[in-house]
N, C-alpha and C positions, 0 to 999 in steps of 0.2 A: 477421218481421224478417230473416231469414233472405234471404227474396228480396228484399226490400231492398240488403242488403248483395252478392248477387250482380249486385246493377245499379248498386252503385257500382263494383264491382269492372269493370265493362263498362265502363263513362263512362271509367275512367281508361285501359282497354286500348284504346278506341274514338279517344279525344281525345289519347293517346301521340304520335299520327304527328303533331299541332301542333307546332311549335318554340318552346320556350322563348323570349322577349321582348328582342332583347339594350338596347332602351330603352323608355320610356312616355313616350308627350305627354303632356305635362302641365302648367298655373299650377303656380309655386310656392306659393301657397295651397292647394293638393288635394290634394298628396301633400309630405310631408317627405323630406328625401335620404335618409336614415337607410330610411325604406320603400320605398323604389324601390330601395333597397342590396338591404335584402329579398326583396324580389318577384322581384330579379331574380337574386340569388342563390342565396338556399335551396332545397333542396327541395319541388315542390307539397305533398306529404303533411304538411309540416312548419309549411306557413304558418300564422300562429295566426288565430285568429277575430276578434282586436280588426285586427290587417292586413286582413284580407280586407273586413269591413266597413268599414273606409277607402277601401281599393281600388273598393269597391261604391257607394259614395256619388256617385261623378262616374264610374264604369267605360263604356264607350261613347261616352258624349254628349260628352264632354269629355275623359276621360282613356283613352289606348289604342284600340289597332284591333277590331275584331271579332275580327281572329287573337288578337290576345291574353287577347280574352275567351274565345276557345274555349279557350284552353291555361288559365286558372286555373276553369274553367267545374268540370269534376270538383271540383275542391275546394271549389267554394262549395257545390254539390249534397252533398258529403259533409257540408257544417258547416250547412246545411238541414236534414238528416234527425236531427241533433245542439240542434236550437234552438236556434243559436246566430249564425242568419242567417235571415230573415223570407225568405218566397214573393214577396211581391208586388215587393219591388228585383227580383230576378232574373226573375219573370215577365215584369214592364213591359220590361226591357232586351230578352228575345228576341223580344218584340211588336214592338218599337223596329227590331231585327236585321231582322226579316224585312221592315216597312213601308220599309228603306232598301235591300230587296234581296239582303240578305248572305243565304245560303244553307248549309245543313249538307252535307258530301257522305252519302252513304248510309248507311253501318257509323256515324256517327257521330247522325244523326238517326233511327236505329233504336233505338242506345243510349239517345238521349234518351229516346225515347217506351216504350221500355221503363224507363226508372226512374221518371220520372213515374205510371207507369201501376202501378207498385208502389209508390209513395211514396202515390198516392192508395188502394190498397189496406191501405197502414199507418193513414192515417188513419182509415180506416172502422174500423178496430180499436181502434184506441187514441186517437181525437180528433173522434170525431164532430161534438164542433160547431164544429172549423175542418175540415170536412171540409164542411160544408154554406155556412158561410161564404166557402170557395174556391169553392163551386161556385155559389153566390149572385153575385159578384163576378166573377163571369165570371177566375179567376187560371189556373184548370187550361187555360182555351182559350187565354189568351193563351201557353202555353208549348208548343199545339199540338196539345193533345187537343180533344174535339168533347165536347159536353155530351151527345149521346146516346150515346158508349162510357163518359163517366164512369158514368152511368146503369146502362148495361147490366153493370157489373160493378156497381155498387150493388144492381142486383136481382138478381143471382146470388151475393153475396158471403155467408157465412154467419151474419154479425153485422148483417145487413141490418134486422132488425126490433130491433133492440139500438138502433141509429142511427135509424131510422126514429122509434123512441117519442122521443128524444132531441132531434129536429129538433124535435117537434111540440111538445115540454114549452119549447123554447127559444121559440118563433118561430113556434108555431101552425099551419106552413102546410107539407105537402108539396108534393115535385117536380107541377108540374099535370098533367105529361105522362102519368101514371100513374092507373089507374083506382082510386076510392078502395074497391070490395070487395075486392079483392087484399089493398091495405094492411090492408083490417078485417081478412082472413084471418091477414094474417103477426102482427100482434100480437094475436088471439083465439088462436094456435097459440103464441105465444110463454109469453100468459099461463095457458096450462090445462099447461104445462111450467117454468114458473116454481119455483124451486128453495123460495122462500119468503116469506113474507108480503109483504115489502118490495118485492123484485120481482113480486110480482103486480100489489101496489097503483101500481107505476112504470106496467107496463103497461094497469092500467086505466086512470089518469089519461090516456094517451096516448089510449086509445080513446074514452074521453069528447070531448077532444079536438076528433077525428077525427071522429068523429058529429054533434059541433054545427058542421062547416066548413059551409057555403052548396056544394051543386055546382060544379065547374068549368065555367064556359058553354063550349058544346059548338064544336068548333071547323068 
């Protein structure tokens, strides 16, 4: 969590140099005066979460610039890692950004892909099965990582086989890209270190599994 929190703290020193909004386009139907009072008043840090998912609901498409997305972008990223603002609104929007040409400058598309890239590291921690769900869904690429770096730190990550059993109890199927003795390996080594009953029997069930999947056809 830790380096989580050091890549928010980036987002907001990287996305500083935006200027604050001094209006929002917008229907009078999609934002109320009272929150565009808001938005454009308060403090980023301060904005609350039921604001922000207002704001998120029409942000881009309809309501506001790209520039303005990048100036409240930190704070939605901070109220993400809070669950208190869903991946896929803000994914879809920088998919949306980039298919219209708006582009990051450097320090600031470094930050992103450095939080993202710790935010997918939280997950494998602590959320394994919307960790596999984002990366099913294709949400991590749309905000500019590549399925084969989410991977490569999935197989290097140390809760890899914790996730791994987790994927296969959910949804029967690992990543194809990966060779399935590896996978026997990481959960055979999970399970002969297994603390106690319960987690062994997690890990056998995974390797059961795992042993009755059909091959990957060879590519």
């Amino acid at each position: 969590m830790r380096d989580l929190q050091d890549a928010i703290a980036g987002l907001y020193s990287a996305f500083g140099m935006v200027p604050r909004p001094t209006s929002l386009q917008h229907e009078p139907y999609e934002l109320q005066p009272g929150e565009v009072t808001a938005l454009l008043g308060q403090p980023l840090r301060d904005l609350s979460p039921g604001l922000m998912r207002s704001y998120l609901c029409d942000a881009l498409y309809t309501v506001g610039t790209w520039d303005d997305f990048r100036y409240f972008l930190p704070r939605l990223l901070e109220l993400l890692v809070t669950d208190e603002i869903e991946l896929d609104p803000i994914a879809y929007r920088l998919a949306y950004a980039r298919e219209q040409g708006h582009h990051l400058p450097g320090m600031q598309e470094a930050a992103l892909g450095s939080f993202f890239l710790a935010y997918w590291d939280d997950l494998l921690w602590h959320v394994p099965w919307y960790a596999d769900l984002a990366l099913g869904w294709g949400l991590m690429e749309q905000v500019g990582l590549t399925r084969s770096a989410l991977l490569a730190r999935w197989w290097a990550h140390p809760n890899r086989a914790v996730v791994l059993a987790e994927v296969l109890l959910l949804n029967g199927t690992p990543p194809h890209e990966w060779p399935r003795a590896a996978l026997r390996d990481w959960l055979e080594a999970a399970f002969f270190t297994a603390p106690d009953a319960e987690d062994e029997r997690f890990y056998s069930d995974a390797l059961l599994i795992l042993e009755h999947l059909p091959e990957p056809p060879v590519p």
